[in-house]
N, C-alpha and C positions, 0 to 999 in steps of 0.2 A: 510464591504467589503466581499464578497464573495471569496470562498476557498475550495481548495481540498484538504482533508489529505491524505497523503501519508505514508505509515504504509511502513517502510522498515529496512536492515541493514547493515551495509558500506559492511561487509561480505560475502552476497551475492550476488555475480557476474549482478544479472539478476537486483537489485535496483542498483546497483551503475552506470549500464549502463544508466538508465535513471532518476538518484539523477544525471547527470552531466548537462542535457537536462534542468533541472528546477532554477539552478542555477541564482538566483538573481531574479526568475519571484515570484511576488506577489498573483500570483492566485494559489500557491502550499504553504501546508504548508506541512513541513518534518517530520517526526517523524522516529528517528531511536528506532526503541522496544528493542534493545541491549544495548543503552546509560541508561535509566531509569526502574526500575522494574515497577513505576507506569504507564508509556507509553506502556510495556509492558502484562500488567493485563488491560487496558484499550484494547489492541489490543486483545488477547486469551478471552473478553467476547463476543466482536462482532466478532470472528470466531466463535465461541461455537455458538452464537445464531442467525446468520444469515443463511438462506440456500443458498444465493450465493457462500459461500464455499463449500458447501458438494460436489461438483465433487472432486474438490484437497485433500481435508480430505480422501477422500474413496481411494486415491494412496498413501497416506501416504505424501502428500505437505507441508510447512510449510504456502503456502499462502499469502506470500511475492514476490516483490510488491504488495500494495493493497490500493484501492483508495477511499476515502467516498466521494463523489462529494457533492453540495452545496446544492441541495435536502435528502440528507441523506442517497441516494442511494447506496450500495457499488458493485463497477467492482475488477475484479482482470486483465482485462485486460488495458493494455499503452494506445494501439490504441484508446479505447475509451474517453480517456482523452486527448488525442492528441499529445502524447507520441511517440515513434518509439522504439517498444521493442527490445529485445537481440536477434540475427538473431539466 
């Protein structure tokens, strides 16, 4: 079954606006990087080594929300995943 991870933390305002949006759908899987150290060491390797982060790195972001879509691909944008971000 195809799936989107969702790299997020109840904490931050801008996932939990759209951790509400995903609520019970099957094509999101959630990962809060706050709940587990390994969820979270799995999340800070693919920010370290992907450059679709380096804009938010370079302001000092922590890059939460973040989406790996079913191609492998990772957005840090909602909209792309069909989401509706924090206005």
């Amino acid at each position: 079954k195809k799936m989107i991870k969702m790299y997020v933390m109840k904490t931050c305002p801008y996932c939990a606006h759209v951790m509400k949006q995903v609520v019970g759908n099957p094509h999101f899987k959630v990962i809060d990087i706050g709940e587990d150290v390994h969820d979270m060491k799995e999340f800070l390797k693919l920010r370290d080594n992907n450059p679709a982060f380096d804009e938010e790195k370079a302001t000092g972001d922590v890059c939460i929300p973040c989406y790996v879509r079913e191609d492998g691909s990772v957005t840090l944008s909602s909209k792309d995943v069909g989401l509706e971000p924090l206005a």
